[in-house]
C-alpha positions in Angstrom: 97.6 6.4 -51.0 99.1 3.4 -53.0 97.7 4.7 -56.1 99.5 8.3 -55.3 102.3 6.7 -54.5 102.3 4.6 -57.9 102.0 7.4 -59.8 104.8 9.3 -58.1 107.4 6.7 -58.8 105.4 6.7 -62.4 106.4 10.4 -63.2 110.0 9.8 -61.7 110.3 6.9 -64.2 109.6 9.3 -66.9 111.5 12.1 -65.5 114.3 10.2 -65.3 113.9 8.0 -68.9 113.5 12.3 -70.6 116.9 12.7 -69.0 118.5 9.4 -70.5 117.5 10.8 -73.9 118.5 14.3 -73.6 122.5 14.8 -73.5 123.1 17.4 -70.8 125.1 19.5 -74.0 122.0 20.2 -75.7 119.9 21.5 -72.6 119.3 25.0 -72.4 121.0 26.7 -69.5 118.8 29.6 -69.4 120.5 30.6 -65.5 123.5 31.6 -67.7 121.3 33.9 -70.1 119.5 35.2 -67.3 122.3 36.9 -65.4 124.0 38.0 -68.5 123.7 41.6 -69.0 122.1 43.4 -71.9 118.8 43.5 -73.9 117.4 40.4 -75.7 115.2 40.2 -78.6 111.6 39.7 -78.2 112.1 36.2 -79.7 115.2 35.0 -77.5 112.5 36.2 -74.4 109.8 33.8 -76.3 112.4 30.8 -76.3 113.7 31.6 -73.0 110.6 31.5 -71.4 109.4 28.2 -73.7 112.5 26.8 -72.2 111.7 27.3 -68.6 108.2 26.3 -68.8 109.8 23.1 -70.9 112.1 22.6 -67.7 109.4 23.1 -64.9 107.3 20.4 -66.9 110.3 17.8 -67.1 110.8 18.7 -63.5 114.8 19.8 -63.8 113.6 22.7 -61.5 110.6 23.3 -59.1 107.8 26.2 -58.9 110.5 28.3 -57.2 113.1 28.4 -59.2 111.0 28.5 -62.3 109.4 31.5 -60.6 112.7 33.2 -60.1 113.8 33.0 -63.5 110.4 34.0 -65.1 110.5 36.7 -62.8 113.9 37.7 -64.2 112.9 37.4 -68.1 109.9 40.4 -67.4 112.2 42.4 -65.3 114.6 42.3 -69.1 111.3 43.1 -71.0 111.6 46.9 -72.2 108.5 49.2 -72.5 108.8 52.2 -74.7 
């Protein structure tokens, strides 16, 4: 348990020291591009879902929300 615990306050250490570095003008808001309407390229979709995977990892959101939004990406992605 102390180990588990260790590493818990570990990986919030880190979390939090990623933050510190990152200015909050440079992070990519992709709830914004999500509910904007319209079609997106096949490489904004690649970034887009790069940058929620990149956000899940770094812990800014949880399984849920990163879920949601890659839910909402391939609901954009057109089939001809």
């Amino acid at each position: 348990m102390q180990r588990e615990r260790e590493k818990k306050e570990r990986a919030a250490a880190k979390r939090e020291k990623r933050q510190e570095r990152t200015p909050a003008s440079e992070e990519t808001d992709t709830t914004a591009v999500l509910t904007a309407a319209g079609d997106l390229s096949a490489g904004d979709l690649v970034r887009l879902v790069e940058a929620i995977h990149k956000e899940y990892e770094d812990g800014t959101i949880d399984l849920d929300e990163f879920e949601e939004k890659k839910q909402a990406l391939l609901a954009r992605v057109r089939i001809d």
